[in-house]
N, C-alpha and C positions, 0 to 999 in steps of 0.2 A: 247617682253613681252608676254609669254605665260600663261595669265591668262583668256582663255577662256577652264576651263578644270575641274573636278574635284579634291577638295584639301581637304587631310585629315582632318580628326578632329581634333584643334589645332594648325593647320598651319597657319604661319603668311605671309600677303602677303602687302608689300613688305618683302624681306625678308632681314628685319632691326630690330633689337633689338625695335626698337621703331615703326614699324607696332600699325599703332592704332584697325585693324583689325585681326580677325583669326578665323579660320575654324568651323562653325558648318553644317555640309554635310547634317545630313538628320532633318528629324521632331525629330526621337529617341533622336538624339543629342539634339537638340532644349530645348525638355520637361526635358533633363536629365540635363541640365546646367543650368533651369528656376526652378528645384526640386535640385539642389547640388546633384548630384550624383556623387560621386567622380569617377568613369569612366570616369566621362566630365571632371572635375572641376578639377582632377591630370595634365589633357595634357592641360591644358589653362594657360599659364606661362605667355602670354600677349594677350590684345584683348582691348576693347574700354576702356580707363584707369580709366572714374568715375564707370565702371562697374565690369573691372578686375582689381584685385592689381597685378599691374606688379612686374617681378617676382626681379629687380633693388631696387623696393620702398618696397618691400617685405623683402629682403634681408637688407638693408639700417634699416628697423626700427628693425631686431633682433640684429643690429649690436649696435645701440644705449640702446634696453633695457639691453643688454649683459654690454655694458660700465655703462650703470646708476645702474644695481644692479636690475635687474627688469622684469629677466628673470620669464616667468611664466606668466607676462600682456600681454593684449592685448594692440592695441595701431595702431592710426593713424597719419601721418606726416601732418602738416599743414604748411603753406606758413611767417606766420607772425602770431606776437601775439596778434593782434586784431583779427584772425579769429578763434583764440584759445580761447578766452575770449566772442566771439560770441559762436562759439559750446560749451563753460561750458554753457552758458545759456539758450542755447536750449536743451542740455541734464541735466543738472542739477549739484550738487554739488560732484559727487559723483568720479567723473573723475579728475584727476591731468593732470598737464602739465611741462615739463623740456624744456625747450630751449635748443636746439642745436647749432651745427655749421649752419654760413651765416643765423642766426635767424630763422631757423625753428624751429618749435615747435611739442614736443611728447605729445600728450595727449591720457593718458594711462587708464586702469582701469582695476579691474578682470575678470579672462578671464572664468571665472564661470556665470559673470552675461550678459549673452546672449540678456539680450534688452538690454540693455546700448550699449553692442559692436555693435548691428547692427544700436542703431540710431545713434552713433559714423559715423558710416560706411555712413549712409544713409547722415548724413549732409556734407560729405566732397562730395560726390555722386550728391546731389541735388546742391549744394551751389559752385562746382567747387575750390575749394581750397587747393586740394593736391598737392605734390609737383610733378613734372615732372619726366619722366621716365630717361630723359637728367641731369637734377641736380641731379636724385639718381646715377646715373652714373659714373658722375663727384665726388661725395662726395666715391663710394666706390674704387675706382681709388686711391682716396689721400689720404683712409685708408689700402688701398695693399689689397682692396679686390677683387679688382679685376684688372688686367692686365693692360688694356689699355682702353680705349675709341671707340667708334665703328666709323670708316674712313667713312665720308660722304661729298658731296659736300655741302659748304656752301658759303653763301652774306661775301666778305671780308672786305666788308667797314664797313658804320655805318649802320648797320640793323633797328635800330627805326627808322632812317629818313627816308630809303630804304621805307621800310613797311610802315609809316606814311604817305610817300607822294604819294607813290601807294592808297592805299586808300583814302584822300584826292581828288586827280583827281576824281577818281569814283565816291565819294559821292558829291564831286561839289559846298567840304567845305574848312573852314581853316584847316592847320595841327594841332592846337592848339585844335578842335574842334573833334578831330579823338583819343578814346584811346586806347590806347592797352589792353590785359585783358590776364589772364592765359588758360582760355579756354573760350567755347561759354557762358557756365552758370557763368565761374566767373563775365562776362560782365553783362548777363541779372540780375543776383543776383546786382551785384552793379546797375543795371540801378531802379529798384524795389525800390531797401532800399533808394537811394536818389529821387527818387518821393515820396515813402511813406515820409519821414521826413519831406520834405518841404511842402507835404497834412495835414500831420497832424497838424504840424504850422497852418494852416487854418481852422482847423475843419473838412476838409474833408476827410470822411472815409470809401467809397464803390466805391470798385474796380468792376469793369464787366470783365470776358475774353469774348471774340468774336471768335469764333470758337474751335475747338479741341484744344489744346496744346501739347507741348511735354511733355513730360511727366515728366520732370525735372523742365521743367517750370511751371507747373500745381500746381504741390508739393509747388512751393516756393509762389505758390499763400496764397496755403491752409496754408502751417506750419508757415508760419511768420508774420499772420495778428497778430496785438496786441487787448486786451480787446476794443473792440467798432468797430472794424475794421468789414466789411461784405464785401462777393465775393458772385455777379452773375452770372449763364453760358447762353450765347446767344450762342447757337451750332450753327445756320443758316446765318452763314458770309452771305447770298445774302440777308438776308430779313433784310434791311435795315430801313424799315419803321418802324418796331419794336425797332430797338436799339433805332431809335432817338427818340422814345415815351417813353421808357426807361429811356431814360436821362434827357427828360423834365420833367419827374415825381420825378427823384431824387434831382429837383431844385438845390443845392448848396452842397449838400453833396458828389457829384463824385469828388473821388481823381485820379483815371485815368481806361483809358480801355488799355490792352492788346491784341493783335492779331497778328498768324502771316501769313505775306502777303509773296506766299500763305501758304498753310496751313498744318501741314503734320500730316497724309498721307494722306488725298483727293486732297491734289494741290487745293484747292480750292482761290479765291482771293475777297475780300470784296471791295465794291467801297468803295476805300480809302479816294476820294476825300470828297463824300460824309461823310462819316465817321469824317473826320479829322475836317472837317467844326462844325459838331456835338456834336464832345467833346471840340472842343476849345468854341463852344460857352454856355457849361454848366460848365467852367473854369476847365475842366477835362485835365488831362495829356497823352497823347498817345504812349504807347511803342508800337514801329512796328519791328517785326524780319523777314528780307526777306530770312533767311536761307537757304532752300527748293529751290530757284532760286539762290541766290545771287545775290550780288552788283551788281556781273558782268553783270546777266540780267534785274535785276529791278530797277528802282530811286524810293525810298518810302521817304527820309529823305526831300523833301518837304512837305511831309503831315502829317511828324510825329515831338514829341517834344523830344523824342531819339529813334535811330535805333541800337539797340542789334542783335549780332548774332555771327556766329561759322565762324572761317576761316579755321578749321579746313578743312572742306568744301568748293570743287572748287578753292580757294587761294591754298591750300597745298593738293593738289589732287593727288600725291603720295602718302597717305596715313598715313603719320609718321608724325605729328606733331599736337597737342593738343595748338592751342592761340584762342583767341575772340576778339571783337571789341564793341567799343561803342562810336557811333558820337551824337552832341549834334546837334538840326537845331539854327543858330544864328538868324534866323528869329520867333521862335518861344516864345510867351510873355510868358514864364516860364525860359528864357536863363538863366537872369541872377541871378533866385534864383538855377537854377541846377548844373552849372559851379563847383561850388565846394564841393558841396555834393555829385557830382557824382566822382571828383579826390579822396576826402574821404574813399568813400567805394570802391575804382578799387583798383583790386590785378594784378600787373605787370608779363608780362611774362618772363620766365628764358631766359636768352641771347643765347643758343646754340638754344632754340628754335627759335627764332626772328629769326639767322642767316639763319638756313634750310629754315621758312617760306619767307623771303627775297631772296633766293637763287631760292626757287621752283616760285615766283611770277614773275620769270622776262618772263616765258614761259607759263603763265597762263592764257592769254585773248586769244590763240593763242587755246590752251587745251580746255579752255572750248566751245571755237566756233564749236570745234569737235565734244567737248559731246554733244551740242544742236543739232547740223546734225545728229547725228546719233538717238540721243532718239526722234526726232522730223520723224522719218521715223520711228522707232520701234514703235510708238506707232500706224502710220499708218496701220502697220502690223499686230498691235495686235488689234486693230479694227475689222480686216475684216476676223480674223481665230475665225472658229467656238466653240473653246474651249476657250474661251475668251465671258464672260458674260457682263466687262463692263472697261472702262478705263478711269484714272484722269491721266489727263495731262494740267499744265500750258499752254501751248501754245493755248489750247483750251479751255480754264475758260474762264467762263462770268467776263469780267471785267481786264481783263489782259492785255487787250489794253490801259489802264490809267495809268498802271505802267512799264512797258516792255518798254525795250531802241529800239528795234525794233522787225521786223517781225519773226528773226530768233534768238531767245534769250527764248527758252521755258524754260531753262532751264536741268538738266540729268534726274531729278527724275519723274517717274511715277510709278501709283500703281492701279494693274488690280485684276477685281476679276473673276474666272473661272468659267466653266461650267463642268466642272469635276472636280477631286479631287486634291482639294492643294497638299496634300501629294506627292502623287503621282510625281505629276510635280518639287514640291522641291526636292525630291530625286533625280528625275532622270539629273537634269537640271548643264550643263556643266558650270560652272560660280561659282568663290568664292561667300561663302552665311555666312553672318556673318551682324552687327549691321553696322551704318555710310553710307556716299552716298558721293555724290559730289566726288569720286576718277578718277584718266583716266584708271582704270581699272572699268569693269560691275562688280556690286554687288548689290547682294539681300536677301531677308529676309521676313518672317511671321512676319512682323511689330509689330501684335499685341499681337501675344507670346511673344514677345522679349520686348515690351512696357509695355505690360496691361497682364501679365500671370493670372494673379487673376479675371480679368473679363472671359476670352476667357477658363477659367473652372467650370465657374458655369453659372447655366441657366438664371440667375438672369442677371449676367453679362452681358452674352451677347444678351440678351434679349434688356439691357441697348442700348448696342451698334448699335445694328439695329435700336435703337429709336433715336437715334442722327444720323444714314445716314450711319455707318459704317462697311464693313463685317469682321464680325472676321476671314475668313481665308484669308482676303486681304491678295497680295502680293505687297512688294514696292520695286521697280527698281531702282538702279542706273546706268545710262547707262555711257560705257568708249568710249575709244578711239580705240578701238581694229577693225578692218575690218570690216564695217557695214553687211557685208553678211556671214561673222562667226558668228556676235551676232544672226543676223537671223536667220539662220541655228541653232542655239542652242535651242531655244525660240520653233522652228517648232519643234524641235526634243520631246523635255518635252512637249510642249502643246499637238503634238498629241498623246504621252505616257499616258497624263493624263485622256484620253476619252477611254483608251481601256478597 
């Protein structure tokens, strides 16, 4: 596996039609693919799918507006026509929809009216409900548009059960209790919309998030509260004495908190127990996403009433595959009004994906025990080198001893901030640099270009950023599996580049 190296602009690594990652090399890239510059944006045919239109689902939707008479619209693929009939109502009336073949849905609009298309864009992007890069594949195959199929190792048996009962074990539920999802957000989105309905039933209508979020989950905080609904931000996951006086003051109106345990990109981790204790007893709902570590290292689904997240990550750690997850806790006294509001709103994933992700998990506890050894030494490393201002790493959170399955389960992801120049170091640094973590290959990224491009260029912004604990030229790591004294040798190499 030679991906301790520099890879062009565009390049997708693995190199699979369905690589959910690909090359941006330097900062120029960076700012040119976060401003469209089509220099970037011509060579990116594929990269993180709610961020890239892969060039499959790309080809797939002119193939359909060509067949509907409808050449000339713009137009996004959506999974079912409940999520069609959700995005008319988040964008308005102003957008059409045709069903397809296998029930997907075109909803299309003119390609003149430039907000329409990009909240089009933004809702399939926040909300996870596009269709796969594998089912655009398959549909352009059995229109002769293309050849064949891309030859991959996959689960030959039953993939759901594969996948269900794998996860199951880990979370230390029933299988009935474990669901599938199309990606990380289509789960979180579905875990949100069946807390919000069953709060609102009640009256209760203020949401808190508790720490940073991702950024996709931030958005569905904001975009989808309805008239009466209010969101609080508690940035300081440790200062727990605050939420809980927070919540005693909002007496009976908390519909839930969101957080995720830890946290990215600081890695940071909230006493959970504490926490969990606090919103169940102001009859609030707790969504916990252990992302950032995974299952693999953390148990949170004791202390939460669902745990949402991306299997994208660590599960399917070759890089090529987009599914999510959402367990319900049977001990939790909101079970049995969540059970079916949460089957409701989950959007299933495509079968070829299940089969890759079933195929890639059977070597997965084995991988990520790797990733943790070696990012648990890198971070030692980057500790104690001089160009290295400061470093987050789960293994070393306050509080991470309450959720970690043991001593040596930090997790892959860490995120350091420099004493010389990001730049510098991200250019020069031997390692694919592109969006996504949890892979067995190292990869990394200016988090917060790639995240928050709109803060991290106004002074306003990042002004912001500092005041919540955050640097805007953080870097966040994803550590692989590649020869721990290569990754190091790479790391010395860009770190002392970056002080000269």
């Amino acid at each position: 596996m030679n991906s301790l190296r520099q890879f062009s602009l565009g390049a997708r690594f693995p190199d699979s039609p369905h690589a959910v990652v690909s090359s941006l090399p330097t900062m120029a890239d960076v700012r040119g693919y976060e401003e469209k510059d089509p220099r970037v944006l011509d060579v990116m045919t594929s990269g993180y799918p709610r961020f890239v239109v892969h060039v499959y689902i790309a080809e797939l939707i002119e193939f359909f507006l060509a067949r509907e008479g409808l050449v000339g619209r713009s137009a996004v693929l959506v999974l079912s026509a409940g999520a069609a009939q959700d995005l008319l109502g988040y964008v308005g009336s102003d957008a059409r929809v045709v069903e397809t073949e296998d029930g997907l849905q075109l909803v299309h609009c003119a390609v003149g009216d430039v907000e329409l298309v990009n909240r089009l864009r933004k809702y399939v992007q926040h909300v996870g409900c596009g269709v796969s890069s594998r089912q655009a594949e398959d549909l352009l195959v059995r229109f002769d548009c293309l050849e064949q199929v891309y030859a991959e190792a996959v689960f030959e048996g039953d993939a759901a059960v594969e996948v269900g009962g794998r996860l199951a074990a880990l979370y230390g539920c029933n299988e009935a209790d474990v669901l599938l999802c199309s990606c990380g957000m289509s789960a979180f989105y579905a875990g949100f919309r069946a807390v919000q309905d069953l709060q609102r039933s009640r009256g209760r209508r203020h949401w808190i998030q508790l720490g940073w979020l991702y950024l996709d989950s931030g958005c569905i905080l904001k975009e989808f509260l309805s008239d009466g609904e209010t969101l609080e931000y508690c940035y300081d996951v440790n200062d727990t004495d605050a939420l809980i006086d927070k919540l005693s003051s909002l007496g009976e109106s908390l519909a839930g908190v969101v957080v995720e345990c830890p946290t990215n990109p600081l890695v940071q981790v909230c006493d959970l127990k504490r926490v969990s204790a606090a919103v169940r007893a102001s009859g609030g709902v707790l969504i916990v996403d252990p992302t950032v570590a995974s299952i693999y290292n953390v148990d949170v689904l004791p202390f939460a009433d669902l745990v949402v997240g991306s299997l994208t990550k660590y599960a399917a750690n070759e890089g090529d595959v987009m599914i999510g997850s959402l367990a319900l806790n049977a001990r939790s006294p909101h079970y049995a009004d969540l059970v079916s509001r949460v089957a409701h709103c989950q959007v299933s994933p495509y079968t070829r994906d299940l089969q890759r992700l079933a195929y890639e998990m059977q070597g997965a506890a084995r991988v990520v025990a790797e990733m943790n050894r070696n990012a648990s030494r890198l971070a030692g490393f980057l500790r104690s080198h001089a160009a290295v201002a400061y470093v987050y790493y789960a293994g070393a959170a306050r509080h991470y001893d309450g959720v970690a399955r043991g001593d040596s389960c930090g997790g892959a992801m860490l995120s350091i901030e420099l004493v010389g120049s990001m730049e510098r170091f991200y250019d020069k640094i031997a390692v694919l640099k592109g969006p996504s973590f949890g892979t067995r290959f190292t990869l990394l990224s200016p988090f917060m270009y790639l995240a928050h491009y709109d803060l991290v260029t106004e002074d306003a912004g990042r002004a912001f950023l500092r005041e919540v604990g955050i640097a805007p030229e953080l870097i966040r790591i994803s550590v692989g599996t590649e020869s721990y004294e290569a990754i190091e040798a790479a790391f010395a190499e860009a770190l002392d580049y970056s002080v000269l």
